[in-house]
Structures are given as structure tokens and as C-alpha cells.
N, C-alpha and C positions, 0 to 999 in steps of 0.2 A: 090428667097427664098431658103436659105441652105434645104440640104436636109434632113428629119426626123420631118420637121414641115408642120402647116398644119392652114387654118385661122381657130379661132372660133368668133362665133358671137349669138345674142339673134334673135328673133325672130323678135323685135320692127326694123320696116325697120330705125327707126333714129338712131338707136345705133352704136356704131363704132365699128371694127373689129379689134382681137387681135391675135398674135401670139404662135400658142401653138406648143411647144415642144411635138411630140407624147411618146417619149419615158418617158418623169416626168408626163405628163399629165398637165402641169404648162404652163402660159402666161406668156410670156416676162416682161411684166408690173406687173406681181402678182396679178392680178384680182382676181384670186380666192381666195383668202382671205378678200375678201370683199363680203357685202351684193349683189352688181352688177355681178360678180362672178357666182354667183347661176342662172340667168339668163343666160350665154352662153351653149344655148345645141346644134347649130347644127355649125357641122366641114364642110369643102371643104376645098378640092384641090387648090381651083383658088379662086381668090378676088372674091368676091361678087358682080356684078352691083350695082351702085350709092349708096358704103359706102364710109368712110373714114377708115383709119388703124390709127389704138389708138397711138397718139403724141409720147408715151411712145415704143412702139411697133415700131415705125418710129425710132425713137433714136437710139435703140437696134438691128434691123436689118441692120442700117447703120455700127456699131462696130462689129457688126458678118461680114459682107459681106465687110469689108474694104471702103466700100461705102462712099463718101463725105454724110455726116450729111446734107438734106432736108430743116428739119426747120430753121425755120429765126433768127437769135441770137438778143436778145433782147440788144436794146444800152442800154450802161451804161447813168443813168440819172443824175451822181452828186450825189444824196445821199445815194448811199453807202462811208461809210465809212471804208476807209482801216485798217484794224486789227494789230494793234501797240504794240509789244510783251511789256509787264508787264503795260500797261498805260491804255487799255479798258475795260470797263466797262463789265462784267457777261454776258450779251446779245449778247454783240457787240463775246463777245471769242467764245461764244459755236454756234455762227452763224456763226462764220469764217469758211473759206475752210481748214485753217491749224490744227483747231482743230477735226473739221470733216474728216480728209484724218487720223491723227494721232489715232482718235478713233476705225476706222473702221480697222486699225492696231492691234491694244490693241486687238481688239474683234475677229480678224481675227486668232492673234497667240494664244490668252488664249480661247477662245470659249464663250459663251453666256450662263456660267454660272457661278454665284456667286463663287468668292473665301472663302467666309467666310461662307454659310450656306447652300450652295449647291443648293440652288435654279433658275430656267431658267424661261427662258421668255413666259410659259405657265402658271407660277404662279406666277410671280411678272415681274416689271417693270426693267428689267439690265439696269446699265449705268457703265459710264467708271469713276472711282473713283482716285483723284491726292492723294496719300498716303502722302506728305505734301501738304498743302491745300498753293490753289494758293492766298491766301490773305496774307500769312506770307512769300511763297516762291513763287514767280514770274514771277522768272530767272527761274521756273524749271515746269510753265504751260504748255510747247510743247514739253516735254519732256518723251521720250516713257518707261522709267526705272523709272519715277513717277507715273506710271498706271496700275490700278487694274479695274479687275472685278468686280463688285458688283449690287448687287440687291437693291432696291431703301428703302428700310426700313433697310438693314443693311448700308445703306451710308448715310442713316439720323442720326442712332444710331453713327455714329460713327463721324461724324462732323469734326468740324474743328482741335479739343481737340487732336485727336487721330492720331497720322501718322503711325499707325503700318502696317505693309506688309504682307497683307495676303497671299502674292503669293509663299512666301516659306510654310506656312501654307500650301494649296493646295499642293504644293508639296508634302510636308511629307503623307498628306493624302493619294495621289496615290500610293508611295509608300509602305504604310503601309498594301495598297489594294491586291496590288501584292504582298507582301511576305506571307497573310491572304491565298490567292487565291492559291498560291504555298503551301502551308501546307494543304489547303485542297484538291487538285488534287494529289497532291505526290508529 
């Protein structure tokens, strides 16, 4: 176990044990945002006698610790179907790996809030928005300079009708921030 963490675990001896970072107070797996969460109150040093460490917890301590990865990889069974740039269906895109790695990009460089009304993921739903919509432009669904932030009621309002870019919007806003913030500091 790197050092600075420590198990936590509930009191139910069938419950699994997770890894907490002492310094965030946060589990590897994010337990504590969940109902189950609430339930881990006591910490140790050392595993516990006759638990198991949370699947997710295993995962994450294998990538911290350089560690070959434990769990069993699950065989591929045939149907999945492989993600076919401009030919898959709505379901098949936003479950793909290409779309998922591309979004977590989008949201990594612009942050996890709204380009268009400033709203974050404590009060609405963010997703990653294609400023032209992948049903007219196709060629340009995996495409990281087609992608916007937005909150789920400003990307309904704004459909497929609209390709406007709010991310120079955002911009101007910041900067509008900063020169407000400079005229009032001196």
C-alpha cells in the first residue's frame, strides 16, 4: 500500500474494504458519494481479517503501485460491436471507448462547466456538446475542436439547428472577468 493511505471499511463484516487517501479523505472508488459512503467509519493500517478490497480499489492500487492488474479480464463474447466512425448508431458512439477517452479530454481542458450559462455539475447535468451536430457532420464526431461544454437544458435548447461555439463566448467572458477584477483592485 503507497504510503499516505489507509483501509476504510463499515462495520457489516460482509462489506468490502476501500482505499482512502488520508490526505483528500476520498476512496479510490469514490464511495463517498454514494449512499454506501456514509457507512465507512472505521480506518486501519492493515486489511482487515476475512474482507475483500473493493474490485475498484484493486484496479487503482494496481495503477498506483505499477502492479500487474489482479482481476480476471473479462473475454470478449462477439457482441460487442466495434465503433465504425460515421456509420453507428447514437448508442453504439457514446458507448464507444473513442468517444469516452475524447470526452474526458473536452472536459479535462475546458472544466465541468457550462460554456453557455455557467452552470456545473452541482446543478444540472454537463455533457460534452458537437457544436456541429454529428447527424449532418459525421467526419467530425471524434473530433476534439467540435466540442463544447454544456449543461444538459442548454444542449437541448440548442439542438441540432444551432452550431454556434460557445467556447470563444467563455472566453470573452473570462476575459471580460479580468479586466472588471483589474479596474477594481487598481
Amino acid at each position: 500500500m503507497p504510503e499516505g493511505y489507509v483501509y476504510k471499511f463499515s462495520r457489516k463484516i460482509s462489506r468490502n474494504v476501500h482505499i482512502l487517501n488520508k490526505a483528500t479523505n476520498k476512496t479510490w472508488c469514490k464511495l463517498e458519494h454514494s449512499t454506501a459512503g456514509r457507512n465507512l467509519e472505521r480506518i486501519s493500517e492493515t486489511m482487515p481479517e476475512g474482507r475483500a478490497l473493493c474490485s475498484i480499489c484493486v484496479g487503482m492500487e494496481a495503477h498506483y503501485t505499477g502492479k500487474p492488474d489482479p482481476r480476471p479480464k473479462k473475454p470478449m463474447t462477439g457482441k460487442q460491436k466495434p465503433f465504425v466512425k460515421g456509420k453507428s448508431k447514437d448508442a453504439d458512439f457514446y458507448a464507444s471507448w473513442e468517444w469516452k477517452q475524447l470526452r474526458y479530454e473536452v472536459l479535462r481542458k475546458h472544466g465541468a462547466r457550462c460554456m453557455l450559462c455557467g452552470a456545473d455539475s452541482r446543478s444540472d447535468k454537463i455533457v460534452v456538446d458537437h457544436i456541429k451536430p454529428r447527424k449532418l457532420h459525421p467526419e467530425l464526431e471524434l473530433e476534439f475542436n467540435n466540442c463544447q461544454v454544456l449543461c444538459d437544458q442548454c444542449n437541448r435548447g440548442k439542438g441540432r439547428h444551432d452550431d454556434t461555439d460557445w467556447r470563444d463566448y467563455k472566453d470573452e467572458l473570462e476575459a471580460e472577468a479580468i479586466r472588471h477584477m483589474k479596474t477594481i483592485t487598481g
